[in-house]
C-alpha positions as CSV (number, residue, x, y, z in Angstrom):
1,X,4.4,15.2,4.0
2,X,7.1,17.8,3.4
3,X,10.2,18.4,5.2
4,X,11.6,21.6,5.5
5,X,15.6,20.9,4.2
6,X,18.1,23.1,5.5
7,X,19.4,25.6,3.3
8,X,23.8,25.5,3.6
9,X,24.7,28.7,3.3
10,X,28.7,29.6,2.8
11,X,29.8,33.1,3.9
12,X,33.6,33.0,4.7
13,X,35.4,34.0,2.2
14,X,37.8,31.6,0.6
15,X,36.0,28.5,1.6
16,X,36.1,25.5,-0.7
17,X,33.5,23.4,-1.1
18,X,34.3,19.7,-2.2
19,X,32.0,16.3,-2.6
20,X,33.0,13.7,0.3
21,X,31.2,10.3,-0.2
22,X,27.6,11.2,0.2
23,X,28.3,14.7,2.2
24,X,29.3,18.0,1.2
25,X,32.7,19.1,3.3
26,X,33.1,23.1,3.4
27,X,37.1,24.3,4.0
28,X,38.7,27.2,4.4
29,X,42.6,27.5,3.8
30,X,42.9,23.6,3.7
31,X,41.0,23.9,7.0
32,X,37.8,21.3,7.4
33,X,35.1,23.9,8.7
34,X,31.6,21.9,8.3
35,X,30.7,18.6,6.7
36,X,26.8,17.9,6.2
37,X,25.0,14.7,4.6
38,X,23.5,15.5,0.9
39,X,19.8,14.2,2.0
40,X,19.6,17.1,4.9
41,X,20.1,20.0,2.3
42,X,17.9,21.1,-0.1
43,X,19.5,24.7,-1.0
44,X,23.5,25.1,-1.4
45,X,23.8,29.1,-1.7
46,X,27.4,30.5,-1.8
47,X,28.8,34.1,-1.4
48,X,31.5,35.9,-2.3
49,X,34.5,33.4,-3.8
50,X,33.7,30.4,-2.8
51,X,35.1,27.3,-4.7
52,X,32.5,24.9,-5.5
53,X,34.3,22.0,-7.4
54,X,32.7,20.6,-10.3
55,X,32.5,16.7,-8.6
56,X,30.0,18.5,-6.1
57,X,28.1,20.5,-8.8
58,X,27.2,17.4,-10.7
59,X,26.2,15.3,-7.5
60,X,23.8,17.8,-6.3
61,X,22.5,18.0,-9.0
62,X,21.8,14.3,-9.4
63,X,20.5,15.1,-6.2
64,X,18.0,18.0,-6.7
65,X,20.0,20.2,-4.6
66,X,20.2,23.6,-6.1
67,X,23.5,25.3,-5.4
68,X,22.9,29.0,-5.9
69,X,25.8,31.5,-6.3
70,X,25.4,35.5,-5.0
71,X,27.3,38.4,-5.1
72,X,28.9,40.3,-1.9
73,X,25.7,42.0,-1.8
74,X,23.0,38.9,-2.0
75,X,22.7,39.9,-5.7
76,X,21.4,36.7,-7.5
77,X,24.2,35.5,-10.0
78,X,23.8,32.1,-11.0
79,X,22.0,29.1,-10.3
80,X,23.2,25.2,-11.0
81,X,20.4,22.6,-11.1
82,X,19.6,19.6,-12.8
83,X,17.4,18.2,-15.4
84,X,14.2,20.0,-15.7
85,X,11.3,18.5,-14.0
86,X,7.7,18.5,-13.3
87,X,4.5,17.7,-15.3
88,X,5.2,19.1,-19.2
89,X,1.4,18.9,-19.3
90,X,1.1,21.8,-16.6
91,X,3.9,23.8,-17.7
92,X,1.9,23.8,-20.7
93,X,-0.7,25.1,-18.7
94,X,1.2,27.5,-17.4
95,X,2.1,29.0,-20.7
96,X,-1.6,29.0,-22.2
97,X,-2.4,30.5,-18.9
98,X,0.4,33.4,-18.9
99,X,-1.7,34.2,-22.5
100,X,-4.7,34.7,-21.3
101,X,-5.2,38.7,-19.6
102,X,-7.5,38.3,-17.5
103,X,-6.3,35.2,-15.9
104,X,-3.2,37.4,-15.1
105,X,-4.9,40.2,-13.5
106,X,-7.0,38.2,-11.2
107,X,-3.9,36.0,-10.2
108,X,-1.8,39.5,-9.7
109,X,-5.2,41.1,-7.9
110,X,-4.8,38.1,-4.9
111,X,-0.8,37.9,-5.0
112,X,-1.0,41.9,-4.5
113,X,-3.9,41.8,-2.1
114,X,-2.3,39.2,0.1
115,X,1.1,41.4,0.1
116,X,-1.4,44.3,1.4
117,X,-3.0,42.8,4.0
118,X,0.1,41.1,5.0
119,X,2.1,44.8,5.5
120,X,-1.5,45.9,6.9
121,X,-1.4,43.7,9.7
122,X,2.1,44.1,10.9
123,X,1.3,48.1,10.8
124,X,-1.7,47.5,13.5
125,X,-0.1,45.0,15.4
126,X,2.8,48.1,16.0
127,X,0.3,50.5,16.4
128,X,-1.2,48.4,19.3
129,X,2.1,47.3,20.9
130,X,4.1,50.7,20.4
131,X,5.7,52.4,23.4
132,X,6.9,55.1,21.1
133,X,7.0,58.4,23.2
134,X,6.0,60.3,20.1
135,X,2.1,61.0,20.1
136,X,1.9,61.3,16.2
137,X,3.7,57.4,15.7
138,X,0.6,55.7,16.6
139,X,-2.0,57.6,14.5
140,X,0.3,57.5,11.6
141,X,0.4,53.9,11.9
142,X,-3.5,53.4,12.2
143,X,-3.6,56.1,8.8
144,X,-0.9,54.2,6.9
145,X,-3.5,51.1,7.5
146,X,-6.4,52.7,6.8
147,X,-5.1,53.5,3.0
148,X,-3.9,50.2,2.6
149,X,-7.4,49.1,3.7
150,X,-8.5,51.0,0.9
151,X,-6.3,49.8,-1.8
152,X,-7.3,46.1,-1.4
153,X,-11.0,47.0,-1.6
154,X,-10.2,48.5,-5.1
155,X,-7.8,45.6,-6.5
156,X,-11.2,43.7,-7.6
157,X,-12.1,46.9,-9.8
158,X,-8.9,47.5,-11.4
159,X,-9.5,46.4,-15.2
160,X,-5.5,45.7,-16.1
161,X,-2.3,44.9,-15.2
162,X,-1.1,48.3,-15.7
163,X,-3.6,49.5,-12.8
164,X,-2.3,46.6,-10.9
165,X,0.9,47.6,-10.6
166,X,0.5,51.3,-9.9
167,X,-1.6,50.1,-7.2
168,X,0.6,48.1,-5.6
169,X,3.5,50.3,-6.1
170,X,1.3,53.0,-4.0
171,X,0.9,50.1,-1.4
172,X,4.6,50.0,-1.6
173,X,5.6,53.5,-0.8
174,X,3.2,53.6,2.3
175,X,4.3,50.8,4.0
176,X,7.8,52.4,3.6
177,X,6.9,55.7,4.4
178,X,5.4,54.1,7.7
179,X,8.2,51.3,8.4
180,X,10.8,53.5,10.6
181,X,7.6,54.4,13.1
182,X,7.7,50.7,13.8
183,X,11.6,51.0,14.8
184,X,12.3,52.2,18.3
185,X,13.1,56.1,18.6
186,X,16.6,55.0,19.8
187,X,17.5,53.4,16.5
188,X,15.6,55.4,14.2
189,X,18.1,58.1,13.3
190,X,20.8,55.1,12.6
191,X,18.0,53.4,10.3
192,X,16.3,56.1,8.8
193,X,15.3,55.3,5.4
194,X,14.2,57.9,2.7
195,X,12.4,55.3,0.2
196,X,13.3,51.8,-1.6
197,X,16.7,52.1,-2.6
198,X,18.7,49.0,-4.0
199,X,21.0,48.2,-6.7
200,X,23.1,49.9,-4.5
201,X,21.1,50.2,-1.4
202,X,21.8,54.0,-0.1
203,X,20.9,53.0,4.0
204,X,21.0,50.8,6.5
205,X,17.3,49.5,6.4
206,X,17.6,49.3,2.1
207,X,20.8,47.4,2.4
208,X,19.3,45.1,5.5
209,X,16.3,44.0,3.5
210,X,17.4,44.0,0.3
211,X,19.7,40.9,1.2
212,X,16.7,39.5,3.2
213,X,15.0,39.7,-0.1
214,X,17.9,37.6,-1.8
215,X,17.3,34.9,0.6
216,X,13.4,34.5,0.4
217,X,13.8,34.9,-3.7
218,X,16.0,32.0,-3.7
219,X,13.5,29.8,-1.5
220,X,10.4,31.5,-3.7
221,X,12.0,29.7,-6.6
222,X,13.0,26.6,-5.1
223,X,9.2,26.3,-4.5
224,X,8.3,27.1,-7.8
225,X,10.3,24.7,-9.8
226,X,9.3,21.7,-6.9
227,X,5.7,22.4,-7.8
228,X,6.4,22.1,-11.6
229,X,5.9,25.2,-12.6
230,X,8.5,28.0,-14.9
231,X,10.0,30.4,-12.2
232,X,10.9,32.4,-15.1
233,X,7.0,33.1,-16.4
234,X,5.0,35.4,-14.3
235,X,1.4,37.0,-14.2
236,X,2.1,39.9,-12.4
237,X,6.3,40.8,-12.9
238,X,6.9,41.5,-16.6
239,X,8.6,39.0,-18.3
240,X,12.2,39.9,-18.7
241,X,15.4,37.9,-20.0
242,X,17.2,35.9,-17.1
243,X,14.1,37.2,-14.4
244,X,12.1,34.4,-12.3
245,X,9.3,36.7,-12.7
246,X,7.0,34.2,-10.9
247,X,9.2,33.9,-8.0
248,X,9.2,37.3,-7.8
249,X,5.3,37.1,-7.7
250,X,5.8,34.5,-5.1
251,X,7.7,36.1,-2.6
252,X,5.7,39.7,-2.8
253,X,3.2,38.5,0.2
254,X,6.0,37.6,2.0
255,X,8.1,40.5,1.8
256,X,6.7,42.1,5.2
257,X,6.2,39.5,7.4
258,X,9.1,37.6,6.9
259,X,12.4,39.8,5.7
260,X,11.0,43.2,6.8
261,X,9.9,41.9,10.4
262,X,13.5,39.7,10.6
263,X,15.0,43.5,9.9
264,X,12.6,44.9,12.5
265,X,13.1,43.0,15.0
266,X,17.0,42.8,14.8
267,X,16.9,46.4,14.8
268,X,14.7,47.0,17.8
269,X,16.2,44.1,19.6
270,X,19.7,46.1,19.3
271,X,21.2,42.4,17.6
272,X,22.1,44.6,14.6
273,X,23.9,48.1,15.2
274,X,24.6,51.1,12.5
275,X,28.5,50.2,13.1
276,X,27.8,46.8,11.9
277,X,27.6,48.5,8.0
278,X,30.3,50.1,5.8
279,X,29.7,52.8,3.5
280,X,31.6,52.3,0.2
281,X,32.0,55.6,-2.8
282,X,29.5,56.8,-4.5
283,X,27.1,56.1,-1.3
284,X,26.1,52.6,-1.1
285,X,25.9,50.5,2.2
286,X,26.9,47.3,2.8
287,X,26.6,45.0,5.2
288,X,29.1,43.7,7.4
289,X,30.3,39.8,7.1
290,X,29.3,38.9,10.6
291,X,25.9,40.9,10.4
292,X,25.5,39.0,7.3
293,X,26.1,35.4,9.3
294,X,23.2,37.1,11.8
295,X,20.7,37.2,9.4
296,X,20.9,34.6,7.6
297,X,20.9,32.6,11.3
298,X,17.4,35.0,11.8
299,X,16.4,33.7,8.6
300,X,17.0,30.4,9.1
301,X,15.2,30.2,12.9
302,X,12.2,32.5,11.3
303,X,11.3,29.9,8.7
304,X,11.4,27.0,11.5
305,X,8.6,28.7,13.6
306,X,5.2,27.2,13.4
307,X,2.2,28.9,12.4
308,X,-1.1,28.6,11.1
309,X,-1.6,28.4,7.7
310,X,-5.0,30.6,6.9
311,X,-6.5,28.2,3.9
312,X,-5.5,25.0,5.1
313,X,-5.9,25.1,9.1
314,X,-2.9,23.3,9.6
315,X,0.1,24.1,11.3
316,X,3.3,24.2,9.4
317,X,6.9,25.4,9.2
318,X,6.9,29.1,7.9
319,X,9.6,28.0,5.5
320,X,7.4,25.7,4.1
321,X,4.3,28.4,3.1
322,X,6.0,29.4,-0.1
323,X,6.0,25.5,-1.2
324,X,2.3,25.0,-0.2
325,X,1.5,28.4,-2.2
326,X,3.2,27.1,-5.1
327,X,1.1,24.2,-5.5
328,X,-1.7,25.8,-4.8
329,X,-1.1,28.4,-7.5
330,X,-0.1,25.1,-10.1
331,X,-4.2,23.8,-8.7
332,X,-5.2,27.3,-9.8
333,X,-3.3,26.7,-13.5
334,X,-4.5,23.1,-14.1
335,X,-8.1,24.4,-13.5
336,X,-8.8,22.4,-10.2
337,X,-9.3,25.6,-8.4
338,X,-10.9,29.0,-9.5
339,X,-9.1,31.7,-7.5
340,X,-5.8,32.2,-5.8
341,X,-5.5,32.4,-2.4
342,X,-2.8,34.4,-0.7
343,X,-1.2,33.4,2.6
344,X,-2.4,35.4,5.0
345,X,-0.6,36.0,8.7
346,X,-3.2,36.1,11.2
């Protein structure tokens, strides 16, 4: 059965982190701050300066901990692991696979179908529960639902990947176009958002979710290299130099219902505030260090709720969907199974 490991995440600046025995000891300015056993981690990420000292790098990965380094921003940097493993015989599948066209589009078609629905729910569910004074927030919502209604029901017809994308890139800009309605009128104005912006992120919202996105990449590809698969080749991303384009196909039905509703909520539970941000030249925002520590804390309680997962009936740690999906996409490559089936939040 699988365990859902804990992911350490270091945020203060200047820490140090150093190999003690069988533990990992975290310091900051000669100053013991945490100390955690190697077999309760499964995920070391670091940001900003942190010191990771080469002892510790070399027993994690002996261990099959992954320590993952990010930028200020939750920007992906770099990632130290050890020896590559899983079955050669289905990465080989996976390769023949990624070759084949129309294997690609119908694996895309689900992943994209299952990010849909996903956004499609969570856009009802806020249309049913809203107390929005505004009259017009509630249809919008039910419209905005409708259309992605309609988009799924064409994903089967859709002849390329091409098509594919377009489609889910119109997918994309409703569910943004409708996400503030689902903020409370009181926030709204300090979490407006005019689009997807990232790389910088140019609001609040952008620069909220975009380091939600950082975080659920990271476990996407954990997942992906525990099932044995290559993180970097994809069916629906493009293969690019240095991408995990199949994490990034991974995470894409997860986006809503687990780093947009963590933002969501924060934000309508008044836990994150616009003064928790600073604006920097040229117009991007960042967040704050302790709003940082705040979501990654969300982000770490989210994964631990239960739910029930929609193929298997079960009920299992959210944090551990991503790992179920990723065997059951490596079932799909070997052949054992015909179609892809998307997680679905009911």
């Amino acid at each position: 059965m699988a365990v859902l490991l804990n992911t350490l995440y270091i945020t203060q600046e200047k820490s140090y982190l150093c190999l003690d025995n069988d533990t990992l000891r975290v310091e900051v300015d000669g100053e013991k701050k945490l100390q955690v056993p190697l077999h309760h981690i499964g995920t070391v990420v670091c940001l900003n300066d942190t010191i990771v000292t080469l002892p510790a790098m070399q027993r994690c990965a002996e261990a099959g901990i992954g320590v993952v380094l990010l930028d200020y921003a939750g920007r992906f940097r770099a990632r130290v692991e050890g020896a590559t493993s899983g079955n050669i015989f289905l990465r080989q599948a996976h390769f023949r696979r990624a070759d084949d066209p129309d294997f690609c589009r119908r694996v895309a078609a689900s992943m994209i179908a299952g990010k849909i629905r996903n956004a499609r729910f969570l856009l009802l569910r806020g249309a049913r529960d809203s107390t929005d004074p505004d009259p017009a927030s509630i249809p919008e919502l039910r419209r905005a639902a409708v259309y992605l209604g309609h988009i799924v029901r064409k994903l089967p017809h859709l002849e390329n990947l091409d098509t594919l994308r377009a489609a889910e890139g119109d997918a994309a800009k409703t569910w943004f176009a409708a996400t503030p309605l689902l903020i409370k009128t009181e926030y709204r104005a300090d979490f407006a958002m005019n689009g997807r912006t990232r790389r910088p992120p140019l609001d609040r919202f952008n620069a909220l979710i975009s380091f939600l996105y950082a975080l659920l990449m990271n476990d996407c590809r954990s997942a992906i290299e525990t099932a044995g698969l290559d993180p970097q080749l994809g069916f629906l991303h493009a293969v690019r130099p240095g991408r995990a384009s199949l994490a990034l196909d991974l995470m894409e039905e997860f986006r809503a219902i687990l780093a947009d509703r963590i933002a969501l909520t924060l934000i309508n539970r008044n836990q994150i505030k616009a003064a928790d941000f600073d604006f920097r030249d040229g117009g991007a925002v960042m967040i704050a260090d302790d709003t940082r520590k705040a979501l990654i804390v969300a982000y770490q309680e989210r994964k631990k709720e239960e739910i029930l997962h929609s193929l298997t009936g079960q009920k299992v740690a959210l944090g551990l969907v991503p790992m179920i999906q990723a065997r059951l996409l490596a079932r799909v490559v070997r052949g054992e199974a015909e179609t892809y089936m998307p997680f679905l939040v009911r």
